[in-house]
C-alpha positions as CSV (number, residue, x, y, z in Angstrom):
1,X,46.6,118.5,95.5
2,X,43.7,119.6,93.1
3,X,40.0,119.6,94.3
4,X,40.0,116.4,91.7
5,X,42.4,114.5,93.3
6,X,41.0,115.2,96.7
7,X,37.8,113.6,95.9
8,X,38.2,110.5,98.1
9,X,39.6,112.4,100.7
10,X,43.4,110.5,100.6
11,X,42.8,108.0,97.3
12,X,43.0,105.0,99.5
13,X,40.6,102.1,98.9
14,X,37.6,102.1,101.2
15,X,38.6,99.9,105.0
16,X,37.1,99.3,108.1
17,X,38.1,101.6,110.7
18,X,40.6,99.9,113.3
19,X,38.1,97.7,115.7
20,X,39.0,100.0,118.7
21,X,37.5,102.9,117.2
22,X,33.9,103.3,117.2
23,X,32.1,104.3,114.0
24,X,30.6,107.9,114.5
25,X,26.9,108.5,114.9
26,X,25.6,109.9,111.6
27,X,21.8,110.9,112.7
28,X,20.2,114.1,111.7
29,X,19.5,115.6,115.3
30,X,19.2,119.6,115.5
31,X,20.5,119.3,119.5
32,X,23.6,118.1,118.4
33,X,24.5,120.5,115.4
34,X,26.0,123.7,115.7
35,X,28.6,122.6,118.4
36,X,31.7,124.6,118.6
37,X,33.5,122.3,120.4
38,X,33.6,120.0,117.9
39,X,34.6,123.2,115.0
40,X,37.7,123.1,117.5
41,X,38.0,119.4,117.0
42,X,37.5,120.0,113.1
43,X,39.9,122.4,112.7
44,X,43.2,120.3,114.9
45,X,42.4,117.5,112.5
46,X,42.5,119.2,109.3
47,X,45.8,120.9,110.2
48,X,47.3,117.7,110.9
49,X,50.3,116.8,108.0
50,X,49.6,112.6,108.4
51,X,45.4,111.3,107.6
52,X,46.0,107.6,109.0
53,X,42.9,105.1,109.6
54,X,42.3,106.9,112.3
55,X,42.5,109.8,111.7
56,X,38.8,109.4,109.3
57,X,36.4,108.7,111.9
58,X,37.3,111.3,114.2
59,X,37.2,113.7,111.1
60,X,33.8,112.9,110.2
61,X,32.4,112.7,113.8
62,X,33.8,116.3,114.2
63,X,32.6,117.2,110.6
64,X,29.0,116.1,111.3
65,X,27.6,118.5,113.8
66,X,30.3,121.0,113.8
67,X,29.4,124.5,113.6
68,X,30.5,125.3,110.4
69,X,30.0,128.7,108.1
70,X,28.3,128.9,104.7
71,X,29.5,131.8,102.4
72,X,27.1,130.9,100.1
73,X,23.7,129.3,99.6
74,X,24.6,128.1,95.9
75,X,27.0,125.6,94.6
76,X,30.1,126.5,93.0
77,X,31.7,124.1,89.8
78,X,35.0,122.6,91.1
79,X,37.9,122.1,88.3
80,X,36.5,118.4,88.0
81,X,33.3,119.9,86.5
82,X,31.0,118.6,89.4
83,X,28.9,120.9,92.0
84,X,29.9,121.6,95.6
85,X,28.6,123.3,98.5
86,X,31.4,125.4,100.2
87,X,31.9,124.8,103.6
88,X,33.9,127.1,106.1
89,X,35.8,126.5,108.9
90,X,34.7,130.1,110.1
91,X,37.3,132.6,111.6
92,X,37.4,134.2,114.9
93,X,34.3,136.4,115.2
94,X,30.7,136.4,114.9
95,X,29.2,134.4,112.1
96,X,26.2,132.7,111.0
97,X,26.2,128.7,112.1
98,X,25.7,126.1,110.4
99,X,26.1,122.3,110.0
100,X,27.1,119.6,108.0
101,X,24.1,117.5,109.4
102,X,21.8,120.0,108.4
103,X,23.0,120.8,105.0
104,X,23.5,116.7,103.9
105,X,20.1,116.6,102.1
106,X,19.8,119.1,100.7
107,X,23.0,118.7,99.1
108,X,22.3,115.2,97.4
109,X,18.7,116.0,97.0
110,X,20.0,118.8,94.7
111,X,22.8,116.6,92.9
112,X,25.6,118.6,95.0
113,X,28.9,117.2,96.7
114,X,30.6,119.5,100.2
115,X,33.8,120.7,100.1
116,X,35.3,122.0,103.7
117,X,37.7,124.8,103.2
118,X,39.8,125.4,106.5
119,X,39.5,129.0,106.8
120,X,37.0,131.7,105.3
121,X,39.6,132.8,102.8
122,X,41.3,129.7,101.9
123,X,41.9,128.6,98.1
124,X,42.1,125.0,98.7
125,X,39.6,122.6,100.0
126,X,40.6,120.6,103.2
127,X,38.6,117.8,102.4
128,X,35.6,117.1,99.4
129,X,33.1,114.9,99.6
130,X,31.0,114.0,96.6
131,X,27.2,113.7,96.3
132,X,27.4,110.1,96.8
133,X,29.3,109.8,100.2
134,X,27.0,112.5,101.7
135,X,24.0,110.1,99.9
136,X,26.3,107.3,102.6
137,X,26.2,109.1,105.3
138,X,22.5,110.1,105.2
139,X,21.2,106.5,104.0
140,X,23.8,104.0,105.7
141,X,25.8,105.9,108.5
142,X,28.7,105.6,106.6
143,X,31.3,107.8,104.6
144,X,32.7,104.3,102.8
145,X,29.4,103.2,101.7
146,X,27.2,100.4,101.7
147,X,27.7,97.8,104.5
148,X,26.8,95.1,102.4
149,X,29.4,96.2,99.4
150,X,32.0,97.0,102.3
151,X,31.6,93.5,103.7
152,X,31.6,91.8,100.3
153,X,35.5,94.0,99.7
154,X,37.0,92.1,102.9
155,X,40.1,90.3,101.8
156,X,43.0,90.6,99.2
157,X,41.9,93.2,96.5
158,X,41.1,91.9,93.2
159,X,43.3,93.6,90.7
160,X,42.8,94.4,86.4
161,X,40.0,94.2,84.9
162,X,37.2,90.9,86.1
163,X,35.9,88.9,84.1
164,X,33.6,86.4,84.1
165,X,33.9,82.7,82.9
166,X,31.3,81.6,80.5
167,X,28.7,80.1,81.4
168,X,28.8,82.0,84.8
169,X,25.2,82.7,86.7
170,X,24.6,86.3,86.7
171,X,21.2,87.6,88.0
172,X,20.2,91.0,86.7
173,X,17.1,93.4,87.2
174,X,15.9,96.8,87.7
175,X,18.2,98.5,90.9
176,X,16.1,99.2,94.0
177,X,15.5,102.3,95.7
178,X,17.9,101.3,98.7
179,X,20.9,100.6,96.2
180,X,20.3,103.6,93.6
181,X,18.4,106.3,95.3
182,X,16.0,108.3,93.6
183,X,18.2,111.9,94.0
184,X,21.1,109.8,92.6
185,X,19.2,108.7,89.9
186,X,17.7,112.2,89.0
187,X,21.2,113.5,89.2
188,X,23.4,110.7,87.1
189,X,20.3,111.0,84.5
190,X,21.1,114.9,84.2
191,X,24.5,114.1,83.8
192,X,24.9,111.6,81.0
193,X,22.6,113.3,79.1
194,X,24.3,117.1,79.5
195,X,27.8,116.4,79.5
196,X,27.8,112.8,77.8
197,X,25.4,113.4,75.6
198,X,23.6,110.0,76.1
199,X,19.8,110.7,74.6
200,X,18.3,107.8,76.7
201,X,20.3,106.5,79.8
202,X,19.9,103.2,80.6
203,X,20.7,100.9,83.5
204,X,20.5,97.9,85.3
205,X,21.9,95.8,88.7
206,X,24.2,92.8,87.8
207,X,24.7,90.3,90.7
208,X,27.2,87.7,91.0
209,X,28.4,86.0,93.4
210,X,32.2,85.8,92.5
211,X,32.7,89.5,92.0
212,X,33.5,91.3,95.3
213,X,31.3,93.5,95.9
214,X,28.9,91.2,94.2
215,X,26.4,93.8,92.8
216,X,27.1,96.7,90.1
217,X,25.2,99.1,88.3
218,X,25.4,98.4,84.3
219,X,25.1,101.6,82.3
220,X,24.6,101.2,78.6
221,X,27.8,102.4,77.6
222,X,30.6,100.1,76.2
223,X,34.1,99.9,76.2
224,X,34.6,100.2,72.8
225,X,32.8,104.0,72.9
226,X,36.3,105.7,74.4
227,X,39.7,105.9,72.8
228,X,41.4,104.4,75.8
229,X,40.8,102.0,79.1
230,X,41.7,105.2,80.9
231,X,39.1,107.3,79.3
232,X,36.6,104.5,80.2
233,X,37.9,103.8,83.6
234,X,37.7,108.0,84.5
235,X,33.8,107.7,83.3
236,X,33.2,105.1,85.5
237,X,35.2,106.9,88.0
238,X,33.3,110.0,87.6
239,X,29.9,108.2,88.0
240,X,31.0,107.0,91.0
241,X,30.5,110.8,92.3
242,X,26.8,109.9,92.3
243,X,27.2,107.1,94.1
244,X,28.0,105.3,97.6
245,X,31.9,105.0,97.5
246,X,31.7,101.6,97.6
247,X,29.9,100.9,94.6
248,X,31.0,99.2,91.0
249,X,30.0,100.6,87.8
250,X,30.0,98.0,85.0
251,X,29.8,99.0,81.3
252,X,27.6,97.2,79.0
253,X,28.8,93.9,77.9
254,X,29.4,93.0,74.5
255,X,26.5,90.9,73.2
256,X,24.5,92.8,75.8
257,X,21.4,94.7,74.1
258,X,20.4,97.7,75.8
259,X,16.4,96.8,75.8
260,X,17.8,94.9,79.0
261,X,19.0,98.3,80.7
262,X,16.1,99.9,82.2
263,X,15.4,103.9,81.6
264,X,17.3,105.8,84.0
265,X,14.8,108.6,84.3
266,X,11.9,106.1,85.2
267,X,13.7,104.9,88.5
268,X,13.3,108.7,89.8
């Protein structure tokens, strides 16, 4: 599997954990990083062939604090164009420690995503995490996302495109800190300028109460600016790296004029 297709770890739409498993802790505490015990841990789970539901929360609580090795202090550009940190499970030996729980910030301060490579000289990633679930685990605790969104996606999943009936209440405004952080903001405006060329990005939070989760970021983009519903839905997709996992990215309406978008590079 490419480093692409590895982006959400197995693809799988974001779910609770099973209720007899006990979501990891996700604070930033120097006595805990650096643990060797839990590099053990790391590396038994990553060599397992199967990644069930449980098999996530006792990756991440491993991957957190595990002493981990850093080949490098810059980012290298993975094959879906986007920055990562690599990560090493280190070999047997000396070598400098390090942790994921001391690296997070920096990593989504800078607009970067992780990806964990199971041995020092290993081609192919064991897991990647993009900017936006490393923004989760620093800001909620949580690889998935936002608790509110995850609570909002509880039930049958909606399927095809939504839309909404006329007449239908939608509250709009300018997103807040706590759903679009600022690093996110800084980062997705660098992006749609560079590699989309946008000259001004734009955005906004739409709220309504019969989507699920029932807030999305607008972007002023339409539909009708890519070929295809699969060129639009990858863009979306790919603005998703900045983000929690569990948000929804909503291109501008028709009828929709962008003066209602607020500048991206004003939120930062």
């Amino acid at each position: 599997m490419s480093l692409f297709g590895k982006l959400f770890g197995s693809g799988k739409p974001a779910t609770a954990p099973p209720a007899a498993i006990a979501m990891p802790d996700f604070t930033v505490d120097r006595a805990r990083m650096f643990d060797l015990v839990l590099t053990q841990r790391l590396q038994a789970l990553v060599a397992m062939p199967v990644r069930d539901d449980a098999w996530y929360p006792a990756f991440f609580a491993a991957l957190w604090n595990a002493s981990i090795a850093l080949p490098s202090q810059a980012p290298f550009v993975g094959p879906d164009g986007f920055p990562y940190l690599r990560l090493d499970i280190p070999a047997e030996g000396a070598f400098d420690s390090n942790s994921l729980a001391n690296l997070a910030r920096n990593c989504a301060d800078s607009g970067w995503g992780a990806a964990l490579f199971p041995s020092p000289d290993a081609h192919d990633p064991a897991y990647v995490l993009p900017m936006g679930a490393l923004d989760s685990l620093l800001r909620f605790g949580d690889w998935r996302g936002d608790p509110i969104d995850l609570a909002e996606q509880q039930g049958p999943p909606l399927s095809g495109a939504v839309r909404l009936k006329a007449g239908a209440q939608v509250l709009t405004g300018a997103p807040s800190p706590d759903y679009l952080s600022r690093a996110a903001a800084r980062a997705l405006d660098a992006y749609l300028k560079c590699e989309w060329k946008l000259a001004a990005p734009r955005v906004m939070l739409m709220s309504n109460t019969s989507l699920r989760p029932s807030r999305s970021l607008v972007l002023n983009v339409r539909r009708a600016d890519f070929g295809t519903e699969e060129a639009a839905a990858d863009f979306c997709h790919r603005v998703i790296w900045f983000l929690p996992p569990s948000r929804v990215v909503t291109l501008l309406p028709d009828g929709w004029s962008e003066d209602q978008l607020f500048p991206l590079a004003r939120i930062y």
